[in-house]
C-alpha positions as a Markdown table, in Angstrom:
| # | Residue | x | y | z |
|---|---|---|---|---|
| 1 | Unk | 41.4 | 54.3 | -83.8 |
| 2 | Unk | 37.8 | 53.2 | -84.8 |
| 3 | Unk | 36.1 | 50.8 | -82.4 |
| 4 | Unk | 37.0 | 47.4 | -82.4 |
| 5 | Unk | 39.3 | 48.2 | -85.9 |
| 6 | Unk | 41.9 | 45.7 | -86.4 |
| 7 | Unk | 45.9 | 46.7 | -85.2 |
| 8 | Unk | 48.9 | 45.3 | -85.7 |
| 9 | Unk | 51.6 | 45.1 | -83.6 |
| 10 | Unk | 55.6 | 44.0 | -84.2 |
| 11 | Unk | 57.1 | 41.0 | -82.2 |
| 12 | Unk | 60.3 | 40.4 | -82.9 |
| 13 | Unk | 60.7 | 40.3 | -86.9 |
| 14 | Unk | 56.8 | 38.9 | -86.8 |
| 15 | Unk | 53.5 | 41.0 | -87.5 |
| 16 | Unk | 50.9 | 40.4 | -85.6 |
| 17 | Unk | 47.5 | 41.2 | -86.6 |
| 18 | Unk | 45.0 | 41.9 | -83.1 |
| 19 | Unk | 41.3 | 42.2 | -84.0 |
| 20 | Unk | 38.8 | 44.0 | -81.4 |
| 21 | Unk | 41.3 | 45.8 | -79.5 |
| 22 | Unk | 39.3 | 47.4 | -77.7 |
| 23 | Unk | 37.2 | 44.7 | -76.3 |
| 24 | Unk | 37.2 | 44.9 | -72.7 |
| 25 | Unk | 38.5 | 42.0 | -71.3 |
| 26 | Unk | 38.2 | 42.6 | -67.1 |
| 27 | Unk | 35.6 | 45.3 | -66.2 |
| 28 | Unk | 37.2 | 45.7 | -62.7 |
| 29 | Unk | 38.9 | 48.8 | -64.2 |
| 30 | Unk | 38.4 | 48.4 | -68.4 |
| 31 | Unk | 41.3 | 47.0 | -69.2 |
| 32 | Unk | 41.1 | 45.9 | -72.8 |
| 33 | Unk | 42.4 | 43.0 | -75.5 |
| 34 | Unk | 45.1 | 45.3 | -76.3 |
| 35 | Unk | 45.8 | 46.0 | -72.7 |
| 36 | Unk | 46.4 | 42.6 | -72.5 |
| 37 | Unk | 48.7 | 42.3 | -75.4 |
| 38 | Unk | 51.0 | 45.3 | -74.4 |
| 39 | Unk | 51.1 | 43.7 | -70.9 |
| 40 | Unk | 52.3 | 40.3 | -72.1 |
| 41 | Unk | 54.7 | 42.4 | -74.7 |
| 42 | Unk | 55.8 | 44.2 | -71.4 |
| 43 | Unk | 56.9 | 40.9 | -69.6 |
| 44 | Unk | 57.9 | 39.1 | -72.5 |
| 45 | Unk | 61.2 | 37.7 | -71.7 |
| 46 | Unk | 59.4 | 36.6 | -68.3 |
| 47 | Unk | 56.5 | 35.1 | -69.7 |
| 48 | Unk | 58.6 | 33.0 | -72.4 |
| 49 | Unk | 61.2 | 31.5 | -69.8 |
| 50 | Unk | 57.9 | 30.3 | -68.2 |
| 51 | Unk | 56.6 | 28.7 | -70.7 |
| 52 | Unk | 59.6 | 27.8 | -73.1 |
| 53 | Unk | 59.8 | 24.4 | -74.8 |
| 54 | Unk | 56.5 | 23.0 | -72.5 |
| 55 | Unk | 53.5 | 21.8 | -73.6 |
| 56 | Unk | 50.6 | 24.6 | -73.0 |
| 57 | Unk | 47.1 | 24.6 | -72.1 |
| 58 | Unk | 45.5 | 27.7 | -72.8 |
| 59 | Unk | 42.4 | 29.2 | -71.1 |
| 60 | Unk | 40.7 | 31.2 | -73.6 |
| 61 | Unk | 37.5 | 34.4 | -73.0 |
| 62 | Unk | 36.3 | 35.2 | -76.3 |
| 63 | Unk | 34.0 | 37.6 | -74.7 |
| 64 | Unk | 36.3 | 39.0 | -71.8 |
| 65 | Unk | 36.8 | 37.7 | -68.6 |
| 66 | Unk | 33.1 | 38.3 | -67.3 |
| 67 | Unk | 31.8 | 35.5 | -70.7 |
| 68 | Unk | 32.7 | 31.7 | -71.1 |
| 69 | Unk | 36.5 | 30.3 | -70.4 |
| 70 | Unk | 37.5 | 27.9 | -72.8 |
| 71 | Unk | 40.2 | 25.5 | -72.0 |
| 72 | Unk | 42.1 | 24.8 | -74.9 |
| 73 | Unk | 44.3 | 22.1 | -75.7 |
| 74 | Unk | 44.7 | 21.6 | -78.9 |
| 75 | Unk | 46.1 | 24.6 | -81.8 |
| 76 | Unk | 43.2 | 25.1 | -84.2 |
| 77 | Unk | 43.4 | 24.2 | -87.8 |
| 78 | Unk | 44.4 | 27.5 | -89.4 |
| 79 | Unk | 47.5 | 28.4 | -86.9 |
| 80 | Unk | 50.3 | 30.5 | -88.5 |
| 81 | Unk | 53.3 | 27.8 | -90.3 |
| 82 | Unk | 55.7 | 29.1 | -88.1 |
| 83 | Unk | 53.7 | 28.6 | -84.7 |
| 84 | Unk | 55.4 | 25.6 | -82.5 |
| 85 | Unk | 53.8 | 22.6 | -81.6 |
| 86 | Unk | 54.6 | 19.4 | -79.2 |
| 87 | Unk | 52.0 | 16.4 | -79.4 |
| 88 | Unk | 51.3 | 15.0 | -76.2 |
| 89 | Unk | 49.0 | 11.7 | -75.2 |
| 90 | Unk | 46.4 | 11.1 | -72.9 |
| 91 | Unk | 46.6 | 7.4 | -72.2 |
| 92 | Unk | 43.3 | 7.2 | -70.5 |
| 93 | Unk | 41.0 | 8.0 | -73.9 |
| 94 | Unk | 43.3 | 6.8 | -76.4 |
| 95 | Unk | 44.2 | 10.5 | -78.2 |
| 96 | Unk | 46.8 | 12.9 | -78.6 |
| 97 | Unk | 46.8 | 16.9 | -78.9 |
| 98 | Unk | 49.3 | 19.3 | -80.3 |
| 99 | Unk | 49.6 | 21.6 | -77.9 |
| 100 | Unk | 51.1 | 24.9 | -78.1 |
| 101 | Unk | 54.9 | 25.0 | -77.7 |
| 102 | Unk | 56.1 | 28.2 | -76.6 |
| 103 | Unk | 59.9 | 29.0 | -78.5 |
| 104 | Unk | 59.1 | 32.9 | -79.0 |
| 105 | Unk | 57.1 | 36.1 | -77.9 |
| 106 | Unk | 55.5 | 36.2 | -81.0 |
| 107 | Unk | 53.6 | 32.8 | -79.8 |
| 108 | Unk | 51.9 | 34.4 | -76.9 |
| 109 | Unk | 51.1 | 37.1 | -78.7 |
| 110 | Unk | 49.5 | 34.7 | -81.5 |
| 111 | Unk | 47.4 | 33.2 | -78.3 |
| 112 | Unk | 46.1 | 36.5 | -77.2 |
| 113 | Unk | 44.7 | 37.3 | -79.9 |
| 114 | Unk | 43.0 | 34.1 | -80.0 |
| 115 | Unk | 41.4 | 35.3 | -76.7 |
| 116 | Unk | 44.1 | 33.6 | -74.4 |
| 117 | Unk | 44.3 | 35.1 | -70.7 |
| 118 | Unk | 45.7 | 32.1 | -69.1 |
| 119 | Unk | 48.7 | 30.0 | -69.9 |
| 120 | Unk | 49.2 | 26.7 | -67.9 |
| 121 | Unk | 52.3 | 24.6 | -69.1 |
| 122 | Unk | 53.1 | 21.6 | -68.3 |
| 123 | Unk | 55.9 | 21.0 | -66.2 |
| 124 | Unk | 57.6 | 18.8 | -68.2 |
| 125 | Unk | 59.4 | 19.8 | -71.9 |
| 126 | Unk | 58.8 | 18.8 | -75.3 |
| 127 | Unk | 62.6 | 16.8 | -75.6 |
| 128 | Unk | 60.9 | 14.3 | -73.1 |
| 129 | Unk | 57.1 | 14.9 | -72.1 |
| 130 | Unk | 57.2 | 11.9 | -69.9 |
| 131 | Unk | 60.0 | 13.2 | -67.5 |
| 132 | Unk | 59.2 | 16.5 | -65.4 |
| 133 | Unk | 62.0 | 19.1 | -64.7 |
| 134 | Unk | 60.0 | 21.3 | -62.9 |
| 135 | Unk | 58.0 | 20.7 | -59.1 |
| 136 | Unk | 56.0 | 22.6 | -58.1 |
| 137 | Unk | 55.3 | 23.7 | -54.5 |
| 138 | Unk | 51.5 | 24.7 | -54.5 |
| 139 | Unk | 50.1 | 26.5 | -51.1 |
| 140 | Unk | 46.4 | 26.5 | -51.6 |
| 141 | Unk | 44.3 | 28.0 | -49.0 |
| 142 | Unk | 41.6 | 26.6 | -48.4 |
| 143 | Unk | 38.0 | 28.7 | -48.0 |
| 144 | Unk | 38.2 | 30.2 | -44.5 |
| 145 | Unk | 42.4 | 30.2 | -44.9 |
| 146 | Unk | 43.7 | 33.8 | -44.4 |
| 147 | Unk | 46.8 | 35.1 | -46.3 |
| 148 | Unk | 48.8 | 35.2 | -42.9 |
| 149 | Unk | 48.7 | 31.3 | -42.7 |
| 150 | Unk | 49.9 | 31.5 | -46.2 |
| 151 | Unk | 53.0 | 33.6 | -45.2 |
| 152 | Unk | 53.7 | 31.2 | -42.1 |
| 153 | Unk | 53.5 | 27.9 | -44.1 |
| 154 | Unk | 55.8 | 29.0 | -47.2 |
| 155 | Unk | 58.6 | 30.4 | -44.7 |
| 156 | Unk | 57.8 | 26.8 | -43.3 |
| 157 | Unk | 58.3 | 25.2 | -47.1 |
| 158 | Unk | 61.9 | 27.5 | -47.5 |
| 159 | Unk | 63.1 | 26.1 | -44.6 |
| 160 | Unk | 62.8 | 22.9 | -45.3 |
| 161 | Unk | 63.9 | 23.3 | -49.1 |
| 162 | Unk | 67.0 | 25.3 | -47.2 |
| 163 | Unk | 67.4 | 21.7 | -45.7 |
| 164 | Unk | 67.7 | 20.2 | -48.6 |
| 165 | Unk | 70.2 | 22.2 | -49.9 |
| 166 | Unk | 67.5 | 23.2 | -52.9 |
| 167 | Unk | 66.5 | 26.5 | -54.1 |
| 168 | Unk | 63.2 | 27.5 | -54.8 |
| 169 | Unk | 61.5 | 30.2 | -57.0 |
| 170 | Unk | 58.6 | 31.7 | -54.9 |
| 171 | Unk | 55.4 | 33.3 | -57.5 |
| 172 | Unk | 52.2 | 34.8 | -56.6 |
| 173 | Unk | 49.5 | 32.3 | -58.1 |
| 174 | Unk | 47.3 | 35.7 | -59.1 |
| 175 | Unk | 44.5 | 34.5 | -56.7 |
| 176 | Unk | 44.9 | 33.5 | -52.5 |
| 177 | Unk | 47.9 | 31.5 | -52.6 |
| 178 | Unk | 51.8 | 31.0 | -53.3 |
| 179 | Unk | 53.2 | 28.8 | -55.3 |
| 180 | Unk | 57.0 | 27.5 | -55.2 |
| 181 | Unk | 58.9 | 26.1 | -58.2 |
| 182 | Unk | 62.4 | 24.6 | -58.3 |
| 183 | Unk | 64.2 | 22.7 | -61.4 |
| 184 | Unk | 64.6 | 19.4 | -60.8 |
| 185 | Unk | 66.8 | 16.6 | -62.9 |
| 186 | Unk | 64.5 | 15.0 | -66.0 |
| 187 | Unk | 65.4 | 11.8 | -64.4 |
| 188 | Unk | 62.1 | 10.4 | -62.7 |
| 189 | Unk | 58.8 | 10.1 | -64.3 |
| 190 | Unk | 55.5 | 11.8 | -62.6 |
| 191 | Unk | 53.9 | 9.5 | -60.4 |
| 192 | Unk | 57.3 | 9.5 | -59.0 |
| 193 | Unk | 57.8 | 13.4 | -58.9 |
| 194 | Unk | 54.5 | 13.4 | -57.4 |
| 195 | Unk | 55.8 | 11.2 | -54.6 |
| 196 | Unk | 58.2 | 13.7 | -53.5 |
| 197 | Unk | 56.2 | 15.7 | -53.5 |
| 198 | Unk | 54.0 | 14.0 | -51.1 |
| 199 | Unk | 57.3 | 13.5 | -48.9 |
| 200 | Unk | 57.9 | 17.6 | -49.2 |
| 201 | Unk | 54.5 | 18.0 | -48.0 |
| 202 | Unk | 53.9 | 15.7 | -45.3 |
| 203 | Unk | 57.2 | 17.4 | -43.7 |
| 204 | Unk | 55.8 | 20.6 | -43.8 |
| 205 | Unk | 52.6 | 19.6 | -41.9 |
| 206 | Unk | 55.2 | 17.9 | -39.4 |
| 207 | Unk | 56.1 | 21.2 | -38.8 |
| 208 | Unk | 53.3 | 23.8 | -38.9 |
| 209 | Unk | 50.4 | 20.8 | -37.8 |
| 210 | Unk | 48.3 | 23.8 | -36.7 |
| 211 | Unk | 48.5 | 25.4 | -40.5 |
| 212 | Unk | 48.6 | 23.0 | -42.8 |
| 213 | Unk | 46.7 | 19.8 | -44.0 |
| 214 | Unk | 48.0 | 16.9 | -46.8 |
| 215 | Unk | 44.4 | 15.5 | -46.8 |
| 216 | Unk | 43.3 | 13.8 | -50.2 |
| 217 | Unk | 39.8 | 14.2 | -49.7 |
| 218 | Unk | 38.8 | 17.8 | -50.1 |
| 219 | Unk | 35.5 | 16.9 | -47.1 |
| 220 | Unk | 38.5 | 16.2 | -45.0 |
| 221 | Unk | 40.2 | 19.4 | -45.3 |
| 222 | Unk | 39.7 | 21.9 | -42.4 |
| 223 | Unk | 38.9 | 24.9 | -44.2 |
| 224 | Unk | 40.9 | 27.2 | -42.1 |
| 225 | Unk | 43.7 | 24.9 | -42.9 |
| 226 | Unk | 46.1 | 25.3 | -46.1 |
| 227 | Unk | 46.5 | 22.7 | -48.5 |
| 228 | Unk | 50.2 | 21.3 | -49.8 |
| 229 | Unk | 49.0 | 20.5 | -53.0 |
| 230 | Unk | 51.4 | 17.9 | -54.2 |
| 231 | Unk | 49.0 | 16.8 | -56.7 |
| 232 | Unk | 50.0 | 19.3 | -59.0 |
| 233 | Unk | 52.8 | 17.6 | -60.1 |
| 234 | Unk | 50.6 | 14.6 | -61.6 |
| 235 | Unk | 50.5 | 14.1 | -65.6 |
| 236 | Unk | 48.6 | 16.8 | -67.3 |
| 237 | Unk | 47.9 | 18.6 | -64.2 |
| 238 | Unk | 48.7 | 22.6 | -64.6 |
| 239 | Unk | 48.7 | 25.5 | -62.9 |
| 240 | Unk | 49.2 | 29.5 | -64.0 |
| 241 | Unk | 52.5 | 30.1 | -65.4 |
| 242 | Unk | 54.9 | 32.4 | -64.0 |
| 243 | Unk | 53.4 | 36.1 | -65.5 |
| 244 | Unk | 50.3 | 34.1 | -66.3 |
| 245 | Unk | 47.2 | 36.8 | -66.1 |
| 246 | Unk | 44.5 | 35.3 | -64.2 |
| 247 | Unk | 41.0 | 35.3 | -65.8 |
| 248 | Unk | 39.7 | 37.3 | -63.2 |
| 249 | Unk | 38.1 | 40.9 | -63.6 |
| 250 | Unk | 41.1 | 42.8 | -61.5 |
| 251 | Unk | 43.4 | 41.3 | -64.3 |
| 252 | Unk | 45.6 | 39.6 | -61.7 |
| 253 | Unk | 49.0 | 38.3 | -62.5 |
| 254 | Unk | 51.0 | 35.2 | -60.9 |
| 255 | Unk | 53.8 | 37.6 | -60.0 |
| 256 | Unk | 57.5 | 36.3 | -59.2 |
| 257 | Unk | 58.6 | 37.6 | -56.0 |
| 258 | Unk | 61.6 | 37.3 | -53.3 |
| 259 | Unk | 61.5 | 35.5 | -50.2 |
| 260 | Unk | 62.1 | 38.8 | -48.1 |
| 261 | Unk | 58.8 | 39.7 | -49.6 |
| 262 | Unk | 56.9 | 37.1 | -48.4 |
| 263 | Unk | 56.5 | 38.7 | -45.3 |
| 264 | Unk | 54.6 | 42.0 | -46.9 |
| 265 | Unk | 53.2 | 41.2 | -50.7 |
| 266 | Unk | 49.7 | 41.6 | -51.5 |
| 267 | Unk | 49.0 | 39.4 | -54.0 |
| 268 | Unk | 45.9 | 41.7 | -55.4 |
| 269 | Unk | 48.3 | 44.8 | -56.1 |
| 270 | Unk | 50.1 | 42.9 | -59.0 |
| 271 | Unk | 48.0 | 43.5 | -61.7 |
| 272 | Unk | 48.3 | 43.8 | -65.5 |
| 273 | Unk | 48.5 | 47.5 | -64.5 |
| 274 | Unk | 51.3 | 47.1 | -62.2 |
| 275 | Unk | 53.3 | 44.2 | -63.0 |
| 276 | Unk | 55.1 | 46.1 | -66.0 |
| 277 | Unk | 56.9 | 48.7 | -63.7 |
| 278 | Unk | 57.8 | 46.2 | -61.2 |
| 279 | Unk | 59.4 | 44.0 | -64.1 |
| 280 | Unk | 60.7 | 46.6 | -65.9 |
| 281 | Unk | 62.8 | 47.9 | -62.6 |
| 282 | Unk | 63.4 | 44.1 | -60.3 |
| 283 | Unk | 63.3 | 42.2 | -63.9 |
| 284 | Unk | 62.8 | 38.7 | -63.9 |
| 285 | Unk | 62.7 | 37.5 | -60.3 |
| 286 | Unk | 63.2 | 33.9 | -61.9 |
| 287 | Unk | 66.1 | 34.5 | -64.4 |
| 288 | Unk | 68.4 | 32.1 | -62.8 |
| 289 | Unk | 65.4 | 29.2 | -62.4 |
| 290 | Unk | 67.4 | 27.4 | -64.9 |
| 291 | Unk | 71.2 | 27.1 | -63.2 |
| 292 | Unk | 70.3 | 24.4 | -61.3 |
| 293 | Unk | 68.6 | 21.4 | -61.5 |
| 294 | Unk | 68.2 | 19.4 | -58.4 |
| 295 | Unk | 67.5 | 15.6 | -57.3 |
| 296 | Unk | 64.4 | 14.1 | -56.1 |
| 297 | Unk | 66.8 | 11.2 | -54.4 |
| 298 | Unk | 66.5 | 12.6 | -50.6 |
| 299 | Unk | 62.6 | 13.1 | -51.4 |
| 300 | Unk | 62.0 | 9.9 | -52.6 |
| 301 | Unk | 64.2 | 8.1 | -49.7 |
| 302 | Unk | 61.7 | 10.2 | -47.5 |
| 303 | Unk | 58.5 | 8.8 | -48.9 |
| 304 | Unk | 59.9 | 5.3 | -48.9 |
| 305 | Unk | 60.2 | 6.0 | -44.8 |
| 306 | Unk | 57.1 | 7.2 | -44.8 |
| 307 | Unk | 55.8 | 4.3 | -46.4 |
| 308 | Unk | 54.1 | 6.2 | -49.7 |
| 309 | Unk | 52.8 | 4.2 | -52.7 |
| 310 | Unk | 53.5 | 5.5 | -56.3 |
């Protein structure tokens, strides 16, 4: 193949057409563009369960991981007919965006080779962008945090979801922390999934006060101390998807994982040059994320204890 010549590649009954191919993308080992593309092919049914039916921000390197990032909202002028869309608002400037809509592999495809590394969806879907069905748990070390405080807190965070009679979806977030999802009913708008997830948070520093802080401020964090980030679950707030490649030059991925692994994963070994065995043996670790959707209701009766405003 000629440098940087133009491939194509079949998704489904879709052609795809990838230009620079051979572009390196993350120099820690010179993984290319088209390295990228087979990995995402590799994962695919992962990657669109992930993302299906949500509104998507993408984070876009035209020049590899090492150049610019581009956070991308809306699809250019130009996108192919049969590429999915969901418009979404953003009360505070007036305007709307039609962001991608992941329905298909062939979508993510389309978005790599529009220099896409990164996919953050929304956690809410396109049949009602208003009401989330997705919270997310996110344990975000802080600075001088080490990955063994991690482990502690998110056996702390199972335990208490095990409380609750809810299951959640442990993931890699393809840098220093873990992040927890779990499905929740479309019934409750963000400010008040965000509540809840103030309540979830303020239980777990409760009980792991030595391990964790829920403080807004970031100057008031200890930063040996790891954050509950509950304000990931506020409008337009997103976070790496679920098989999400991190724009970092190891080509990390925010790899599904089991809660016995907790205890032993190294979040730096699942790379775009790793995570394709692992799925293609385990599969999709979050397959059955959809079964269940669970109520906020016990949540929310927490945070009205507590005392927490909207």
């Amino acid at each position: 193949m000629a440098k940087d010549s133009a491939v194509e590649v079949e998704v489904g009954d879709r052609t795809l057409r990838i230009s620079n191919p051979d572009r390196v993308y993350f120099p820690a080992r010179g993984e290319t563009k088209l390295d990228l593309v087979e990995y995402y092919l590799s994962v695919g049914d992962g990657i669109v369960r992930a993302l299906r039916e949500r509104p998507c921000m993408l984070h876009r390197f035209p020049k590899g991981v090492s150049g610019e990032k581009v956070h991308q909202k809306r699809i250019p002028s130009g996108a192919p007919p049969w590429l999915e869309t969901v418009r979404v608002h953003f009360p505070r400037y007036n305007r709307h965006a039609d962001e991608l809509c992941v329905t298909e592999l062939a979508s993510v495809i389309w978005a790599v080779q529009m220099s896409t590394v990164e996919f953050h969806p929304w956690n809410s879907r396109r049949a009602d962008t208003e009401r989330p069905d997705e919270w997310r748990i996110d344990l975000d070390p802080m600075p001088e945090c080490d990955f063994a405080r991690v482990r502690r807190v998110a056996k702390v965070a199972h335990e208490v979801l095990d409380e609750l009679g809810i299951t959640g979806f442990p993931k890699t977030s393809g840098g220093r922390g873990l992040h927890i999802y779990v499905r929740i009913e479309p019934r409750w708008g963000f400010s008040e999934v965000r509540r809840a997830a103030l309540a979830f948070a303020l239980e777990v520093e409760r009980r792991a006060p030595d391990d964790v802080t829920t403080a807004w401020w970031r100057r008031d964090r200890d930063p040996a101390l790891l954050f509950v980030d509950y304000n990931q679950n506020a409008r337009d707030h997103t976070i790496a998807s679920a098989y999400s490649v991190r724009g970092v030059p190891e080509a990390t991925v925010s790899t599904p994982i089991r809660w016995d692994e907790v205890d032993d994963v190294e979040p730096r070994e699942f790379t775009i040059a790793t995570v394709p065995r692992r799925f293609a043996k385990v599969g999709d670790l979050h397959a059955r994320i959809d079964d269940t959707a669970y109520s906020l209701e016990t949540l929310l009766e927490w945070a009205d204890r507590d005392g927490l405003e909207d």
